[in-house]
C-alpha positions as CSV (number, residue, x, y, z in Angstrom):
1,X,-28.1,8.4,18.0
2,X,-28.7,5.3,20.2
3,X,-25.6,3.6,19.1
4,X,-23.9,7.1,20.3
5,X,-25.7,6.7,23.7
6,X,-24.6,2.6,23.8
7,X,-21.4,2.7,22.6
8,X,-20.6,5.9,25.3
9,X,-22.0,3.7,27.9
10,X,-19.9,1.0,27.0
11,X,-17.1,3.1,26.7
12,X,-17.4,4.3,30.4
13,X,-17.8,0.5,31.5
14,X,-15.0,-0.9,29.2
15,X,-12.2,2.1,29.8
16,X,-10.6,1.1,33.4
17,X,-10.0,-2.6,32.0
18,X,-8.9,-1.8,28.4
19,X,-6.3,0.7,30.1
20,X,-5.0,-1.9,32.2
21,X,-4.7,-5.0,29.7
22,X,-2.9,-2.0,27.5
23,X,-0.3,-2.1,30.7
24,X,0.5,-6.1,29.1
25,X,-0.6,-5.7,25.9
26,X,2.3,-3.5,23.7
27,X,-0.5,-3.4,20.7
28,X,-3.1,-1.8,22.9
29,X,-1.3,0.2,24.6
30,X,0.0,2.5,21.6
31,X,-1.2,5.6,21.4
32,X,-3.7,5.0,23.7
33,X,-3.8,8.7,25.3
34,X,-4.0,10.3,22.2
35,X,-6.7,7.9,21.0
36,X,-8.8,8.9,24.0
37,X,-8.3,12.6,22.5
38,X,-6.1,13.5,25.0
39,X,-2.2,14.7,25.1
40,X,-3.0,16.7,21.6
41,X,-1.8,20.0,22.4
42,X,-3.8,23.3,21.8
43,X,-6.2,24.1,19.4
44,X,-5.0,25.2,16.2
45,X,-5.8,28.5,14.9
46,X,-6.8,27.2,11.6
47,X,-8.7,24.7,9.9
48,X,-7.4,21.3,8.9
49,X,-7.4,18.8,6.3
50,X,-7.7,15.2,8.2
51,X,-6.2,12.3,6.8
52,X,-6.5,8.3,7.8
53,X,-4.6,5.5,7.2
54,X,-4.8,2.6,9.7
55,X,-1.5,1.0,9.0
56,X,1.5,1.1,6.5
57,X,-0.5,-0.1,3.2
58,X,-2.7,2.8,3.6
59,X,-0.3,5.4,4.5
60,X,1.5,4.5,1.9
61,X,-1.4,4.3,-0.8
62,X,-2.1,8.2,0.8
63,X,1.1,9.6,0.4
64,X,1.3,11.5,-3.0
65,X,-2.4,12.0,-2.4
66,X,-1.4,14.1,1.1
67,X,2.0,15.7,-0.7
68,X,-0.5,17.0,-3.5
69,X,-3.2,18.0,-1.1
70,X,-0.3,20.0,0.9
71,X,0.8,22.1,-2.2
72,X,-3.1,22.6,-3.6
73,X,-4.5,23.6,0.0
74,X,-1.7,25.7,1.7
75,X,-4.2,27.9,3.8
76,X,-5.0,24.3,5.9
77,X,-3.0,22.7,8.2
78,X,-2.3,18.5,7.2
79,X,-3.1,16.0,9.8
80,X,-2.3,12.6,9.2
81,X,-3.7,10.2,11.6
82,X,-3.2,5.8,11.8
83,X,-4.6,3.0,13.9
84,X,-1.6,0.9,14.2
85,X,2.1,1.4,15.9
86,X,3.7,0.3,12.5
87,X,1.1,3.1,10.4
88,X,2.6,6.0,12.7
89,X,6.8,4.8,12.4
90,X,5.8,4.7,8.2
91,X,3.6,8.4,8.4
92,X,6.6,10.1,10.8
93,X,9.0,8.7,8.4
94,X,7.5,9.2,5.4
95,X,5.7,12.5,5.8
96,X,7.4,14.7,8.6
97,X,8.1,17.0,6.1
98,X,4.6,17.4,4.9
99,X,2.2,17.2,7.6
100,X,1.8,19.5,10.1
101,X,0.3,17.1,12.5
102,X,0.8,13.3,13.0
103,X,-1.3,11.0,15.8
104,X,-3.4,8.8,16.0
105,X,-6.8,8.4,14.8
106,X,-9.4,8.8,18.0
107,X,-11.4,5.5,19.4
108,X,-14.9,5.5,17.8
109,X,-16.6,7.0,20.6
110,X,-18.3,10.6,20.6
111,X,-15.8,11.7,24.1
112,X,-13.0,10.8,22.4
113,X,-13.8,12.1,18.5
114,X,-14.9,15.5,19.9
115,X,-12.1,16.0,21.8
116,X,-9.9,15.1,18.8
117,X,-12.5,17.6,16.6
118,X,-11.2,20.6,19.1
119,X,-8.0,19.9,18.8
120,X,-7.6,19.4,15.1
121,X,-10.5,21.8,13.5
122,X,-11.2,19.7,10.8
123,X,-12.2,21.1,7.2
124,X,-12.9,17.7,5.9
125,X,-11.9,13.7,7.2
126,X,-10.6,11.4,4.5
127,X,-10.6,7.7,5.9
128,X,-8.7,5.5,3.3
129,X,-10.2,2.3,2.3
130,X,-13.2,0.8,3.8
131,X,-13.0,1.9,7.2
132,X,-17.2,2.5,8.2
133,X,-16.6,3.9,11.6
134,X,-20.5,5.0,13.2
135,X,-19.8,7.8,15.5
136,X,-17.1,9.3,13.5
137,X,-20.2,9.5,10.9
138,X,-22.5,10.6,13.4
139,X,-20.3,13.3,15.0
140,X,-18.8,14.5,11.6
141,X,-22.4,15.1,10.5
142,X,-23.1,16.9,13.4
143,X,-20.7,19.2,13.1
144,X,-21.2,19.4,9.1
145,X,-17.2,18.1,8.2
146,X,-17.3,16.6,5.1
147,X,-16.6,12.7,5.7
148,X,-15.1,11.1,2.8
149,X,-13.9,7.6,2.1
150,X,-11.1,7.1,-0.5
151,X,-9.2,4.0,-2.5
152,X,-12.3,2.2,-1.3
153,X,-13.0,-1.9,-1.7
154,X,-14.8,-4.1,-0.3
155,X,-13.3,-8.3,-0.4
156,X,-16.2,-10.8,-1.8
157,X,-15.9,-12.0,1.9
158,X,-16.5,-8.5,3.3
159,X,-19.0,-7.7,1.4
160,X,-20.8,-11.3,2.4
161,X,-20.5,-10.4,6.3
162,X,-21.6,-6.6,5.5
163,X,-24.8,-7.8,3.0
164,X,-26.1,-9.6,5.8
165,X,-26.1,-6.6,8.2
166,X,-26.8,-4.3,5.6
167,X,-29.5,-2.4,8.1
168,X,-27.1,-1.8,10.2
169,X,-24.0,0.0,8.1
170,X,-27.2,1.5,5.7
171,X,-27.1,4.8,8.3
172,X,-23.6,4.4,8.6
173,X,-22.8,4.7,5.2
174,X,-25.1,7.5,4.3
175,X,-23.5,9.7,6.9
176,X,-20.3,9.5,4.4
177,X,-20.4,12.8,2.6
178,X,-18.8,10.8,-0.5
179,X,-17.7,7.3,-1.0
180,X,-14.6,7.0,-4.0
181,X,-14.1,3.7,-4.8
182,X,-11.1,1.7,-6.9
183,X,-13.8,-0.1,-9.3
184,X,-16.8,-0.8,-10.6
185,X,-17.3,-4.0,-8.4
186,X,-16.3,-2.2,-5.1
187,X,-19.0,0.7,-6.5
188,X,-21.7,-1.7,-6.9
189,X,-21.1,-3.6,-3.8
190,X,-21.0,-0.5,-1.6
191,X,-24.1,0.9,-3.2
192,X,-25.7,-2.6,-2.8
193,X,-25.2,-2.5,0.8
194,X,-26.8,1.5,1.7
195,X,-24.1,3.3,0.1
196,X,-25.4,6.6,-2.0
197,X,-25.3,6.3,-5.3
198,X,-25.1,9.9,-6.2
199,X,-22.4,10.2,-3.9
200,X,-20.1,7.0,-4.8
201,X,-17.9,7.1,-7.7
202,X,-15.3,5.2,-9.0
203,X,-12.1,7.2,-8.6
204,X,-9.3,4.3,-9.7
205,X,-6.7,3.4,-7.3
206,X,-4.6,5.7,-5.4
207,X,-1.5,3.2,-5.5
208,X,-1.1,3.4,-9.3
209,X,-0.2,7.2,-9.1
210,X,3.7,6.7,-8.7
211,X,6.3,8.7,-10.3
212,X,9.4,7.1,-12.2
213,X,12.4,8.9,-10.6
214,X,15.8,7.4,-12.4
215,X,17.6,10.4,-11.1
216,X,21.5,9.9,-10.4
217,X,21.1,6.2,-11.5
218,X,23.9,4.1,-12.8
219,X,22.0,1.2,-15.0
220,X,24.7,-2.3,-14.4
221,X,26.6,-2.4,-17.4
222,X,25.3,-6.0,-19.5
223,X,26.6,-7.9,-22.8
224,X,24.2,-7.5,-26.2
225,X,21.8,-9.8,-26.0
226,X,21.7,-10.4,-22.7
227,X,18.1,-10.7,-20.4
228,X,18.4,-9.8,-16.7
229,X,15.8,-11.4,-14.0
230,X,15.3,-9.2,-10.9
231,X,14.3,-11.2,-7.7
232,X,12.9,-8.3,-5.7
233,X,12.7,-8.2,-1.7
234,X,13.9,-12.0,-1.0
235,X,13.2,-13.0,2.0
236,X,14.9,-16.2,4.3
237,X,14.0,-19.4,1.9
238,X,13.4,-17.6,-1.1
239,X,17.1,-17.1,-2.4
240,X,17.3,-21.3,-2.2
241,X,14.6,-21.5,-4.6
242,X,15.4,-18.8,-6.8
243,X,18.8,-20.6,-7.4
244,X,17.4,-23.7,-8.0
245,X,15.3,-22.3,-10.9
246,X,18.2,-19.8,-11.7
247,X,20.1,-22.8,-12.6
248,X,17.0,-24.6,-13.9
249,X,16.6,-22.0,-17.1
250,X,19.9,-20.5,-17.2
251,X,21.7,-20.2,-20.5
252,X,25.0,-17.8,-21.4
253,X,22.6,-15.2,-21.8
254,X,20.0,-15.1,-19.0
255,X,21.8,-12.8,-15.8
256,X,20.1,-12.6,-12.2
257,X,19.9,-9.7,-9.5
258,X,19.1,-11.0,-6.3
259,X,17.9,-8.5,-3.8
260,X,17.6,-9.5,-0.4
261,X,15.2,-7.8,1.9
262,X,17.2,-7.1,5.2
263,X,20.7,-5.6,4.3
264,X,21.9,-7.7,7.1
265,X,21.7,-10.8,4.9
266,X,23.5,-9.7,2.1
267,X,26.8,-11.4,3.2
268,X,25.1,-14.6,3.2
269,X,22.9,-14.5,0.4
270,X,26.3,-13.9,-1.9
271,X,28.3,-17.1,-0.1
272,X,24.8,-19.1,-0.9
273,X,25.0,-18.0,-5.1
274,X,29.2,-18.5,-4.9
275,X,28.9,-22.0,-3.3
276,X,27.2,-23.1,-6.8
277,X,30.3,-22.1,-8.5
278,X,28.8,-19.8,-10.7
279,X,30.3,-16.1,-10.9
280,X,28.8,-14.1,-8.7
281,X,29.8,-9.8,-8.0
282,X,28.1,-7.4,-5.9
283,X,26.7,-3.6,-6.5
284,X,28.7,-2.1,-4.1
285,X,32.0,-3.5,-5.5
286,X,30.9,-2.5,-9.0
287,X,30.3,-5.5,-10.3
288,X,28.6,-6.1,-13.5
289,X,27.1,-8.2,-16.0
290,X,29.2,-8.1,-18.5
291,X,31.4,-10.6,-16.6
292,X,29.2,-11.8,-14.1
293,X,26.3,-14.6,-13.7
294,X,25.2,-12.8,-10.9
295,X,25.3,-9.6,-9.0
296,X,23.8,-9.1,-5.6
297,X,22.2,-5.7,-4.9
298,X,23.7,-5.0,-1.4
299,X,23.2,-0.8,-1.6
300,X,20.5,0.4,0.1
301,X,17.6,2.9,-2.3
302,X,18.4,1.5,-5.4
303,X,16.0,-2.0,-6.1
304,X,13.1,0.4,-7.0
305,X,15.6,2.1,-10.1
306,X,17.0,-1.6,-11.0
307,X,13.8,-3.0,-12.2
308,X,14.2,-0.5,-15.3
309,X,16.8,-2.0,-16.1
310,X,15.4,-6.2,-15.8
311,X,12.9,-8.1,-18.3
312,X,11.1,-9.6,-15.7
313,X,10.8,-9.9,-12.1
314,X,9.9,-11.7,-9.1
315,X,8.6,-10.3,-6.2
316,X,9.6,-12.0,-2.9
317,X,7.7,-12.1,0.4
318,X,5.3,-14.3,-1.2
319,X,6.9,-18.3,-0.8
320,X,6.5,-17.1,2.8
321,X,4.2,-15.9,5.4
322,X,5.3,-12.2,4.7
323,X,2.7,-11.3,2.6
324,X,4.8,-10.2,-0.3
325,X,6.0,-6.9,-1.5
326,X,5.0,-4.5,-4.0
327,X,4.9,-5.2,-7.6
328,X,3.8,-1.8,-9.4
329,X,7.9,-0.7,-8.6
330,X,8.3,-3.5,-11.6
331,X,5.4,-3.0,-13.4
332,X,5.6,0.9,-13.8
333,X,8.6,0.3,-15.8
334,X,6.6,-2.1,-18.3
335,X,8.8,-5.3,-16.9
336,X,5.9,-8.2,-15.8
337,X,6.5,-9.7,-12.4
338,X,6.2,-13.0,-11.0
339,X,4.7,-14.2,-7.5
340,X,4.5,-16.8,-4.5
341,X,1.1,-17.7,-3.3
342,X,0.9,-15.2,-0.5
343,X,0.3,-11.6,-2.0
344,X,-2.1,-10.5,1.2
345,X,-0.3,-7.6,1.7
346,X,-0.6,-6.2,-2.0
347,X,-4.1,-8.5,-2.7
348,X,-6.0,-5.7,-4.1
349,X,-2.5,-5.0,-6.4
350,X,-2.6,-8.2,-7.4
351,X,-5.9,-8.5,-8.2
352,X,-5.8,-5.9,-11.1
353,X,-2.4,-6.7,-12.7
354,X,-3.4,-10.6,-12.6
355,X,-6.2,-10.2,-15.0
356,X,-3.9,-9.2,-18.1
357,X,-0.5,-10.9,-18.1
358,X,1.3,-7.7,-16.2
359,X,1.3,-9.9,-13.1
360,X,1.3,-13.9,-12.6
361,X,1.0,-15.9,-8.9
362,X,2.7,-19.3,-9.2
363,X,2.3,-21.8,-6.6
364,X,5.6,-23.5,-6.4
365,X,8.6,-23.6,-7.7
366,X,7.4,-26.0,-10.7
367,X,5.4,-23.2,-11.4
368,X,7.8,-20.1,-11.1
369,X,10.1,-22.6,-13.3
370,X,7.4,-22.5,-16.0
371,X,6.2,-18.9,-16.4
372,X,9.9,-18.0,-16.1
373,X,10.7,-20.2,-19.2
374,X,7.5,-19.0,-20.9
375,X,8.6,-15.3,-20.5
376,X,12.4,-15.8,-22.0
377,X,11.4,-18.3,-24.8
378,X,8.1,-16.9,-26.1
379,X,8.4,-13.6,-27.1
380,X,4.8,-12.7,-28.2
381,X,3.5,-13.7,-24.9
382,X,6.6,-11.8,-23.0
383,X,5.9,-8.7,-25.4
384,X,2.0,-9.2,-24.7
385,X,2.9,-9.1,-20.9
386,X,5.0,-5.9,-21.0
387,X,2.0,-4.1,-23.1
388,X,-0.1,-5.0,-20.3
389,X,1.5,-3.5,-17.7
390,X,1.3,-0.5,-19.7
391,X,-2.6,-1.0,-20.3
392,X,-2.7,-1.7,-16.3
393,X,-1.3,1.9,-15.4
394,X,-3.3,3.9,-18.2
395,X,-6.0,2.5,-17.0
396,X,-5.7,3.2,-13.4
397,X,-3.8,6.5,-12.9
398,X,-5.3,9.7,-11.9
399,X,-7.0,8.5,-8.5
400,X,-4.9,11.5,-7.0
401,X,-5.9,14.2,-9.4
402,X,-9.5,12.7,-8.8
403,X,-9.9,13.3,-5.3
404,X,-8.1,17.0,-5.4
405,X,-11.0,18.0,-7.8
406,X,-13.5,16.1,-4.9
407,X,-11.6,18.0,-2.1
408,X,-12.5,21.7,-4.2
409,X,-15.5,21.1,-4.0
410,X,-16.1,20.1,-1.2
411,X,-13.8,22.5,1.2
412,X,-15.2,25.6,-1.0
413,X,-19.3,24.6,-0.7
């Protein structure tokens, strides 16, 4: 209650100059009216299911979850809500066809979330990850709508920073109707920090519930024998070094698809390869490996089908400040990926598949040279490796399924 009465003061005082550095400042400035609660068009008749994901790792770690909700709970409307600019392009284009509603999520401050509350109706809130938010807590208690958190983790460095204000986010967290968290560590640090422990449960992780579609796929044709390396999402600087070490372990029998992130690169990435002398095709022409060292995949919707068809992979975005990309699209397939150093965007990813050999982070290219070599010349470690990524998806599927069962409850107490 007082932070409600501070932080609506503040609000008042801060409003006129956070509206004009928004007139300068692109980021602030996005959905700023519909953030305040406003510009959200009439009421709706009937009640909704409330979905957030600040940005794109989250909407997309929601998005079977939401599809699934959509076909279980057809009597509610589906409001999908984001923090960031980049979130709303990835919900629109991802789920126009499944949610009724898309904005933004409201500022955490009582004028704002109970204007957003009359617009919206909400049945129930589901914040993904660890987003403690106090007067989204305070006002969803006060109007008894079920607050729940899912996917949830907490960072070793997080959970520092929140241990040492544990009396502070204690009241928050209690005013979360349930917390559902991707492990046993994230449990216990949540609980440690005021979280109730009747009401937090491990639930797995959301982005492990992904469906193998090889619909309408043509696999590249391949000689007996022969091992294909994917390199996935290559980014600017990446396609140098994964020639280097193409040519570094290369034998009559080892083939490469390169994949470059940005279709606009394609053209360049295949004069790079040819300049080596090796021979090099592309997908679009038809090109295979039957007669070919190399083929580049310049077609657009097909990288996540082609990694059925490779023995290992590497993951790009991660020799540069990208952040990498996703590796399950490999590993759901049973093929082990490879990694640069910098995996922030897919940390929490990494941080499962990298305790089995599913997943490996090399730091440079000596590295990459050297877990590449270990996986085409020792087979019971490569045959470990692809066992693992099995192991890693057994263990963590059903999040989804998890939190529909939660939802029943919950929406019929």
């Amino acid at each position: 209650m007082i932070y409600s009465i501070i932080s609506t003061i503040l609000f008042i005082i801060i409003l006129p100059f956070w509206y004009l550095i928004s007139l300068f400042n692109s980021k602030l400035g996005y959905g700023f009216k519909q953030k305040l609660g406003f510009g959200l068009g009439k009421p709706f008749d009937k009640k909704s299911i409330v979905f957030y994901g600040v940005s794109v790792g989250e909407i997309l770690a929601l998005q079977k979850l939401i599809k699934d909700t959509k076909q279980q709970f057809q009597d509610y409307n589906i409001v999908v809500t984001t923090g960031t600019k980049t979130g709303q392009e990835t919900a629109k284009q991802k789920l126009a066809d499944t949610a009724d509603y898309i904005t933004y999520f409201p500022f955490d401050f009582p004028f704002c979330i109970n204007n957003f509350f009359k617009k919206v109706n909400p049945a129930v809130i589901i914040v993904a990850e660890t987003e403690l938010w106090p007067n989204i807590g305070y006002c969803s208690k006060k109007h008894n709508i079920p607050l729940i958190i899912v996917n949830g983790r907490m960072s070793d460095r997080t959970y520092g920073s929140y241990k040492k204000l544990s009396l502070f986010f204690k009241p928050v967290l209690k005013k979360y109707t349930k917390i559902l968290t991707q492990s046993e560590s994230d449990n216990n640090k949540l609980i440690s920090i005021g979280a109730n422990p009747d009401t937090t449960k491990i639930m797995g992780n959301l982005k492990f519930d992904i469906d193998v579609n090889l619909e309408n796929f043509s696999p590249i044709n391949k000689n007996p024998g022969d091992r294909i390396i994917i390199a996935g999402s290559t980014h600017t600087g990446e396609d140098e070094i994964i020639l280097t070490v193409f040519n570094k372990i290369r034998n009559e029998n080892i083939k490469l698809l390169v994949a470059p992130r940005h279709p606009e690169r394609n053209d360049s990435v295949y004069d790079l390869f040819r300049q080596t002398g090796l021979k090099v095709g592309r997908r679009s022409s038809g090109d295979d490996f039957t007669n070919h060292d190399i083929i580049i995949l310049d077609t657009l919707g097909e990288l996540g089908k082609m990694y059925s068809i490779c023995d290992f992979a590497f993951i790009g975005g991660s020799f540069n400040k990208t952040g990498g990309h996703n590796p399950l699209e490999s590993v759901i397939f049973n093929k082990p990926v490879i990694s640069g150093p910098n995996i922030q965007n897919f940390k929490d990813i990494y941080a499962i598949i990298t305790r089995t050999d599913a997943g490996v982070i090399v730091k440079d290219e000596a590295e990459l040279i050297e877990q590449m070599q270990k996986l085409i010349e020792n087979q019971e470690y490569y045959k470990k490796a692809c066992d693992d990524c099995k192991f890693v998806f057994d263990q963590n599927r059903g999040a989804t399924q998890y939190v529909i069962n939660e939802l029943k409850t919950l929406i019929n107490m």
